[in-house]
N, C-alpha and C positions, 0 to 999 in steps of 0.2 A: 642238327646231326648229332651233337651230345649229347642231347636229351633222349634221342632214339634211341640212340650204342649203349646209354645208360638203363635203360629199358628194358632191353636184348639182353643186358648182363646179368638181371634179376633170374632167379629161382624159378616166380611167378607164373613170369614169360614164358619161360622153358618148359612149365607144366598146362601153361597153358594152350600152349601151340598142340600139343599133341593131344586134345581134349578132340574127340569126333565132331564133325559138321553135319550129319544127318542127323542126332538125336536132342532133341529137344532141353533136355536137362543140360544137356553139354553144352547146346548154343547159349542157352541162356547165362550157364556160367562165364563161357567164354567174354560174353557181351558188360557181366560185374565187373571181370578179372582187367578186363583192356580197359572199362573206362575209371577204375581204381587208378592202373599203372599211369593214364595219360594223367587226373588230377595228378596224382604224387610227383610225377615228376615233370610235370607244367606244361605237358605236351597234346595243347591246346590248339585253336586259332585266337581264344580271349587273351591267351595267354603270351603269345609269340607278339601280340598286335602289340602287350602290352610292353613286349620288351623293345620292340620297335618306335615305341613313343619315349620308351627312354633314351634309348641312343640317341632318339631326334633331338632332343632336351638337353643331352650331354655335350652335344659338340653345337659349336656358334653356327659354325660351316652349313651344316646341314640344316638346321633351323632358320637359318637366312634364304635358303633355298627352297626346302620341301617344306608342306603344313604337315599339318599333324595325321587328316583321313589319306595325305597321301602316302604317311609313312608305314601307318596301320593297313592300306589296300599293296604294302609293297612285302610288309609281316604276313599278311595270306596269301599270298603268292608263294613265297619261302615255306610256308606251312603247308600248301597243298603239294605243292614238289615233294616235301621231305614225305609229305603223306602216302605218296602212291609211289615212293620206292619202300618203304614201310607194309605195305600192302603187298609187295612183290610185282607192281602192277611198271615199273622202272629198275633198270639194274642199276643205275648211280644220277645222284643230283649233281647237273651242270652247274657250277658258277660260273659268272659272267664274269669279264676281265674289265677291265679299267679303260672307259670310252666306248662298252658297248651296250649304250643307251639303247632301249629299243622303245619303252613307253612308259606312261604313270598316269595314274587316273586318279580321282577324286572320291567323294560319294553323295558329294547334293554340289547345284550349282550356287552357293551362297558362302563357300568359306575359300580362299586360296586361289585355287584352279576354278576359275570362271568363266560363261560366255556370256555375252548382251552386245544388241546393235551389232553386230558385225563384228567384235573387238573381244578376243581371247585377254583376259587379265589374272596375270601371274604375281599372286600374294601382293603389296602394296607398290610397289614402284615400276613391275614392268609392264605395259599393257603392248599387243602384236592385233595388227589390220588383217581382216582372214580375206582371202579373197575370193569370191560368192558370182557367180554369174547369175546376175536376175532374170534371164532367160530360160534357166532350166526349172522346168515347172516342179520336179520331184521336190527340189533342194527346199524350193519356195511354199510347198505344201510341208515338206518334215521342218521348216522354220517356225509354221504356225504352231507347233506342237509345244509343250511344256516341257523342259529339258531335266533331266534327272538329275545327269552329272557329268562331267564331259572328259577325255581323254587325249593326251598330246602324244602324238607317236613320230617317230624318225626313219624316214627311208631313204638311202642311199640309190641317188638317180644321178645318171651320169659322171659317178666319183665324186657327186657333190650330197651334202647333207641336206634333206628336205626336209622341214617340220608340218605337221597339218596336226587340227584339231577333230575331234572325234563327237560327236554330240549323242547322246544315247537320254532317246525321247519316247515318253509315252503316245500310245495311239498308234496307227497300220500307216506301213506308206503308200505313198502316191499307187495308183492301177491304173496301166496305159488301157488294161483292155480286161473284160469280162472273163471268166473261165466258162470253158465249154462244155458241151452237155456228153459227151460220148464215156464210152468210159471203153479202157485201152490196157492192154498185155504191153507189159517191155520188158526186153530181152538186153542184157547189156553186159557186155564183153570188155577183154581189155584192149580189145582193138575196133568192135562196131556194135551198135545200137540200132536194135529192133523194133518198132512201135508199129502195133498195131490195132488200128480202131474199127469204129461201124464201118466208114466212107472211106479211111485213107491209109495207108501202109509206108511204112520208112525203114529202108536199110541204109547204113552211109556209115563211113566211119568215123569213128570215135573222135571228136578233139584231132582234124585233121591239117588246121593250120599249126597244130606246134611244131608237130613232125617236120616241117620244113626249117625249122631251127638247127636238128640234128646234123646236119655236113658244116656249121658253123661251131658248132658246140665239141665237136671230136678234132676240129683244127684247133681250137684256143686250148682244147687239153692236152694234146699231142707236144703244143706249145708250151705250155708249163712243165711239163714233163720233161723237155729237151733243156729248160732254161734250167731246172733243178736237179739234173745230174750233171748240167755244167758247172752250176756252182756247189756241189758238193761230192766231187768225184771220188772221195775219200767214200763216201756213205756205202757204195757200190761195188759188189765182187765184175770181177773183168766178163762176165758171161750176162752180166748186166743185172742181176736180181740184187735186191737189194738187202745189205746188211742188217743181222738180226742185232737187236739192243737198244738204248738208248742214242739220242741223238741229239748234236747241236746244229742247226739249219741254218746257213745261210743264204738270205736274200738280194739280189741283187736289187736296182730300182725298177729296171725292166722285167724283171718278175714281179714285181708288185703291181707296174701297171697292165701288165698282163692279168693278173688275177682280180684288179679292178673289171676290168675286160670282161672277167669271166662271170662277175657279182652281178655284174650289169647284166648281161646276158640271161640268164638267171632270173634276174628281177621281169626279163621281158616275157619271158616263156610263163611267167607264175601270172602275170597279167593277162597276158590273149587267154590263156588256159580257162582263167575268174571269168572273161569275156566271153568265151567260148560257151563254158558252162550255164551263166545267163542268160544268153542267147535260145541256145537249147532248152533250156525249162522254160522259157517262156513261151515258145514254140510249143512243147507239150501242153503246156495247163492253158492255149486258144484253143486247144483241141477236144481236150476231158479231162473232166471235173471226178473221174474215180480212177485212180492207179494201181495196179497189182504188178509184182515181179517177184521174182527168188531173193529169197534172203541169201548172196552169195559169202564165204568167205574169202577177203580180201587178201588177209595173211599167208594164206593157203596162195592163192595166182601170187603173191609178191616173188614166193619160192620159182615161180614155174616162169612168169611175163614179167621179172623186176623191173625191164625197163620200160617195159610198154607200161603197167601199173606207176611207176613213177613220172614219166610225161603226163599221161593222162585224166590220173586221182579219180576214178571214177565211184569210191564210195564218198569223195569229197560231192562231186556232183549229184550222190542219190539224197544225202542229206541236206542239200539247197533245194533240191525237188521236192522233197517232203517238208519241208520247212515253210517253202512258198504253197505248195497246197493247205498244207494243216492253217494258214495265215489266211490265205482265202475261204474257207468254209467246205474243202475238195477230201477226198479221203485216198489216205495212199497206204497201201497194205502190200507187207512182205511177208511171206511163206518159206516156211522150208524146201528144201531141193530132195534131201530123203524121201517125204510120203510122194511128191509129184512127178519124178523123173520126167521132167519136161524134155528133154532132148532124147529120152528114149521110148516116149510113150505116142503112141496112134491114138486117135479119137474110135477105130474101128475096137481096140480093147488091146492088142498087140502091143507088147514090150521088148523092143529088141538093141540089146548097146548097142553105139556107135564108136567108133574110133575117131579122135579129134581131130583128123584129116578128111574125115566124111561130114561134107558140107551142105548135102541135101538129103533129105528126109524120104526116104524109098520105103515104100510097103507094100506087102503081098495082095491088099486088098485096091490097090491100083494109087493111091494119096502119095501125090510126090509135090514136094516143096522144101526151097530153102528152108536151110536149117534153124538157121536164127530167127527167121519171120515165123514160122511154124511153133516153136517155142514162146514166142512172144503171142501167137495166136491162141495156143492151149492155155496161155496165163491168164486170160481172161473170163477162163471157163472154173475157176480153181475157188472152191466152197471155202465157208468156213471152217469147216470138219479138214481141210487141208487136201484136198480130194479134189480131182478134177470131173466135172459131171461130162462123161462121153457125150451123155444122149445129146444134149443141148448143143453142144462142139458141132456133130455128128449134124444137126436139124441144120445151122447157119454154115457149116463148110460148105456147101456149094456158094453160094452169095460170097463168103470172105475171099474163097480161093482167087475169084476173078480178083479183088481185090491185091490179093499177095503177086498173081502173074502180072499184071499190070505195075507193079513194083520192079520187080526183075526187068518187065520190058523197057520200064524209062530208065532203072540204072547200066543196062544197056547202051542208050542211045545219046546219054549223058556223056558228055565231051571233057574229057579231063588231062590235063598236064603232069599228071601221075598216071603211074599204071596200078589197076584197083589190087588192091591187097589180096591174099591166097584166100583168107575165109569169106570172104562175098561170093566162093564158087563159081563163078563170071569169068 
């Protein structure tokens, strides 16, 4: 952070920042001037790694503990942070407080932080038993692999501290199952997911076992909430809003384990969610091996669906989609929503808004279907020119539609201990 603030105080800087990003002589100057300022005043990754093997060096403490590539992978860490609030791309670098370990990694499995046989060994005195189920065939196929370098990370289960090792290995992992030949439109919201292929059509909602979390999650916060204006009734004007300023907080014990409470809870919703998400792409990629959708912006719905977007994470989910297709040999293509107006375009040529309460697709030329399937139907149609081909749409609409009513009619007949959300229009 010195090195940056000292950067920022140059002359240089200040002539530099204002230099134009569309012309060519300017970028290039730009690109002299910042990487002059970073050598001169050491604001590196070689450089940061370098003063991080100092430190390691200076103190016994620390040298007793960490190696040396773990101190340098802890120096680019620091380095990338300070770097993308430098970029504008972060308003301030978090430090961590004192006991909030979360991991450290290595950079080859041969010096320090090691794995072999079953046995994590930590620099010369400590070695830890991992515990390995020989049953699970994935584990037992990414064990045959050559291991690069490996990673200790800490999660708090149960209010208690869990360690586990991390192995990061060359080669693809285990495949329960082939990818499939269709190739499918998806339409995905921050409350339901559309898929739809040659043979088979899917509306359901989003990631719908978190949401059953939600009547447990607004009691433990209700809860804290209650415990922390009892113990700081001072913080609080009598109409109950809380005082503008500085603060000193106190905690009871019973708010503390309450907020373990709530860490944990937390920790459960981020797993079924991981689980969730898994589930679901693997369910797509049995299906088709080509994926197309809109490139949506997420930041844009965070403002409009915060909460649904935050249970959900659904640009978390498109990037394990495309991650596992690109991994299996599948291709997954995202488009702008600009040139395609999927939710307001007909296959007959017709473009007409909709307002986001209108949940099926009505048109003059007689084509009526849910909304989100329908969109997920036209994605499938959508060139590379970024254009959707009517005629083609137009030639296969009769064959898909039965497809898409026959969707409707089992979410229909579908027995559920929820009642279905507003946008399934059901």
């Amino acid at each position: 952070m010195k090195r940056i603030k000292a950067i920022q105080n140059t002359e240089l800087y200040k002539e530099t920042v204002r230099l134009s990003k569309t012309s060519e002589i300017d970028i290039e100057k730009r690109r002299a001037n910042f990487k002059h300022l970073n050598a001169t005043f050491s604001f590196t990754d070689y450089s940061i790694q370098s003063f991080g093997t100092k430190t390691k060096n200076a103190s016994k403490f620390i040298a007793g503990h960490l190696g040396t590539h773990i101190c340098q992978k802890l120096a680019t860490r620091a380095f990338k942070a300070v770097q993308k609030f430098a970029f504008k791309k972060a308003k301030k670098v978090r430090f961590k407080r004192k006991g909030e370990f979360v991991s450290l990694e290595g950079k080859n499995n041969k010096t320090f932080l090691t794995y072999s046989n079953g046995y994590v060994y930590i620099g010369k005195t400590l070695s830890l038993k991992c515990l390995i189920d020989p049953k699970d065939q994935w584990m037992q196929h990414a064990l045959k692999h050559r291991i690069k370098y490996c990673r200790i990370i800490k999660k708090e289960v149960k209010g208690k501290n869990r360690f586990y090792v991390q192995l990061i290995l060359e080669g693809h992992p285990h495949r329960k199952y082939e990818l499939g030949k269709e190739e499918i439109g998806l339409d995905i919201g921050p409350s339901t997911i559309a898929i739809v292929g040659e043979s088979h059509a899917i509306l359901k909602e989003f990631c719908e076992e978190v949401v059953l979390f939600d009547k447990e999650k607004r009691k433990i916060n209700r809860k804290l909430d209650r415990q922390r204006r009892a113990n700081n009734p001072n913080h609080y004007q009598s109409n109950g809003v809380m005082k503008k300023g500085k603060k000193r907080w106190v905690n009871s014990k019973r708010y503390i384990n309450t907020r373990s409470e709530h860490r944990e809870l937390e920790r459960k919703i981020k797993e079924v969610r991981k689980q969730l998400h898994g589930r679901d792409t693997n369910q797509i990629l049995q299906q088709a091996s080509s994926i197309q959708t809109e490139k949506l912006s997420y930041k844009a719905f965070q403002k409009m669906f915060g909460k649904s977007i935050g249970r959900k994470a659904p640009s978390m989910f498109l990037n394990m989609l495309q991650r596992k297709v690109g991994s299996q040999g599948g291709r997954f293509r995202e488009f702008p929503t600009y040139s395609t107006k999927l939710s307001q375009t007909c296959h007959c040529g017709a473009i007409k808004k909709k307002k986001l309460k209108d949940r099926w697709h009505r048109c003059e030329c007689g084509v009526v279907a849910q909304r989100d399937l329908y969109s997920a139907f036209l994605a499938r149609y959508v060139t590379k020119s970024n254009q959707v081909h009517l005629q083609q749409a137009e030639n296969e609409w009769f064959q898909l539609s039965i497809v898409l009513n026959e969707c409707i009619l089992n979410l229909k007949n579908m027995k559920s201990h929820r009642k279905f959300i507003s946008t399934f229009g059901v």
